[in-house]
N, C-alpha and C positions, 0 to 999 in steps of 0.2 A: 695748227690746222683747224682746230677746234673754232678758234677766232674767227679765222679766217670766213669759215664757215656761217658762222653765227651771222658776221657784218654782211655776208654776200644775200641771206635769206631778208635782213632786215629791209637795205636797201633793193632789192627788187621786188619787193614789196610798192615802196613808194619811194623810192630812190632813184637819181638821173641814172639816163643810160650815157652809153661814148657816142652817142648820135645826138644827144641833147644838146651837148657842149663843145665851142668851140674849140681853135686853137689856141692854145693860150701859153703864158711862162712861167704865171703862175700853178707849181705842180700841187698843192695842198685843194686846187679843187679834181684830182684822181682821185683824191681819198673817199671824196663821195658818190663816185662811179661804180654802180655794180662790177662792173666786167673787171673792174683792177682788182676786185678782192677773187674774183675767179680766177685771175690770175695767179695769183699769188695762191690761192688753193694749189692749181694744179701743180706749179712750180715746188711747193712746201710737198706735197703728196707724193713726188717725182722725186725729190734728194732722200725723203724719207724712204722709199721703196728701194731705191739706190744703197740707203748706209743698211738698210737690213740686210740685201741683198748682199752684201760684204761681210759682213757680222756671219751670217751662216756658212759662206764659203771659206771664209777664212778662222773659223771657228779654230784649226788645229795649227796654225800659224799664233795666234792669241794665247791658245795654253802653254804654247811652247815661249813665248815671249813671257807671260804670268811666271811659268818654272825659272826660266833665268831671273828675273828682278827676285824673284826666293831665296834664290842661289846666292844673287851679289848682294844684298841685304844679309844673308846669314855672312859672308867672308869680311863686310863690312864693321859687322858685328864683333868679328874677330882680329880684325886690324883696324884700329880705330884712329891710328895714326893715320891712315888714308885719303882721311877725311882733312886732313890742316895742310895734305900737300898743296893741292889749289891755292889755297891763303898762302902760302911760301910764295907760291910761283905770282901771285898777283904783289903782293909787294913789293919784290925783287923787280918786277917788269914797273910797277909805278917808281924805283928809284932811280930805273936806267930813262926812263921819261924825265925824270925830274932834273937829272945829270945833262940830261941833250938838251932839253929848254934853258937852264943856266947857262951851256956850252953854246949854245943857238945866240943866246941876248948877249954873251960877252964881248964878239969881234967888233958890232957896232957902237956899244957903249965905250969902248978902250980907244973912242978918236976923239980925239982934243982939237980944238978952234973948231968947229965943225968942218971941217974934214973930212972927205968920204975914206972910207978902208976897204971903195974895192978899187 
């Protein structure tokens, strides 16, 4: 916002306005447009106002999710096997991939003269 700020006082100083410049498709000259960094002020000051705005209401939602990751972090701590189930379960899924892809390229490689096999 800070930025934002800085480039909007620069440029309207001695900076184009959106009245100076035409239409164009070249977008890198908005950059040197006052009114696009007031844009972008307001828009940045507007999400920002927005996630505080959530941050305090949901202040007791937050601690209660902080207390859980506590929770599953101390039982993780205590089963540590927990943690290599994932890697089981992704292995096993990449052998039954590797089973279907072999199973997949077999029917058409097993035609001699060329020969179709459907």
């Amino acid at each position: 916002i800070y930025h934002c700020y800085m480039e909007y006082e620069t440029l309207k100083k001695d900076g184009a306005s959106i009245k100076d410049i035409q239409i164009t498709t070249n977008l890198t000259v908005l950059i040197h447009v006052q009114e696009t960094w007031l844009v972008f002020l307001i828009i940045l000051a507007v999400v920002e106002g927005v996630l505080l705005l959530l941050l305090l209401f949901l202040r007791k939602r937050l601690l209660i999710a902080i207390a859980l990751i506590k929770e599953a972090s101390k039982a993780i701590g205590h089963i540590m096997s927990a943690l290599f189930f994932p890697l089981i379960t992704f292995v096993l899924l990449i052998i039954c991939v590797a089973y279907w892809g072999m199973t997949a390229l077999y029917p058409p490689s097993s035609c001699q003269d060329g020969t179709s096999w459907a």
